[in-house]
C-alpha positions in Angstrom: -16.1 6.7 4.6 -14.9 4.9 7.4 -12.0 5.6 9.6 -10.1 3.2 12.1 -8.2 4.4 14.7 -5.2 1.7 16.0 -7.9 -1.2 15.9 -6.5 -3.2 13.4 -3.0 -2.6 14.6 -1.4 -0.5 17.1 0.0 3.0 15.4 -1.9 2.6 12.1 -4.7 4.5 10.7 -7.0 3.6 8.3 -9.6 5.4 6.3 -11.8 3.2 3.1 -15.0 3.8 1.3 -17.1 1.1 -0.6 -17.0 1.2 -4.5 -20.9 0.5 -5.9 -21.5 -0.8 -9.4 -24.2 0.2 -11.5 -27.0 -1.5 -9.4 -25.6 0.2 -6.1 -24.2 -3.0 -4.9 -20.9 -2.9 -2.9 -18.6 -4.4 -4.8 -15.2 -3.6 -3.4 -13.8 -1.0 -0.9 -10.4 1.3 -1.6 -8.7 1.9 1.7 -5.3 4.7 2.8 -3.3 3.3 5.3 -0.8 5.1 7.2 1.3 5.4 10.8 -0.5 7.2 13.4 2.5 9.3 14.1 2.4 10.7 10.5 -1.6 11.0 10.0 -3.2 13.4 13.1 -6.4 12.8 14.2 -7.7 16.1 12.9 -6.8 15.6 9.7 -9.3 12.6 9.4 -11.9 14.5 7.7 -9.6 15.9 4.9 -8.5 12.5 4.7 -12.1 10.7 4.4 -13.3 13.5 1.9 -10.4 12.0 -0.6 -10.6 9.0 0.3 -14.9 9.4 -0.4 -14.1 11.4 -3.9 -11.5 8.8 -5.1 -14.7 5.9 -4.3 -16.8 7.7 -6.0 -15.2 8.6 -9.3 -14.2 4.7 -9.1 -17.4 4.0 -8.9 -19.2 6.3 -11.5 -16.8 4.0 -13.8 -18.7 0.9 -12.8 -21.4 2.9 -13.8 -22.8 3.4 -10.4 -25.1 7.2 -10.3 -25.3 9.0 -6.7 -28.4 10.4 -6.1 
């Protein structure tokens, strides 16, 4: 996953994962938004792990296989 910090905009956060298809190709990226003020810092790796599970499950329906 990928997590921004205020880069995009000042006081937002953002954390996104690619979605693969069934050739492993990136076809599309999911992405949680959210004000800085309400989304600490340390709470980015709880955040990314979902944000990684959702992607994946999304992309096991495309027919993508980890691994």
């Amino acid at each position: 996953y990928s997590y921004l910090q205020e880069w995009l905009e000042e006081g937002l956060i953002v954390v996104g994962a690619p979605l693969f298809n069934h050739d492993g190709q990136v076809v599309a990226a999911i992405s949680l938004g959210a004000p800085a003020i309400r989304f600490p810092a340390a709470r980015e790796p709880e955040m990314g792990q979902l944000v990684k599970q959702t992607a994946q499950r999304i992309s096991a329906k495309l027919g993508w296989e980890s691994g």
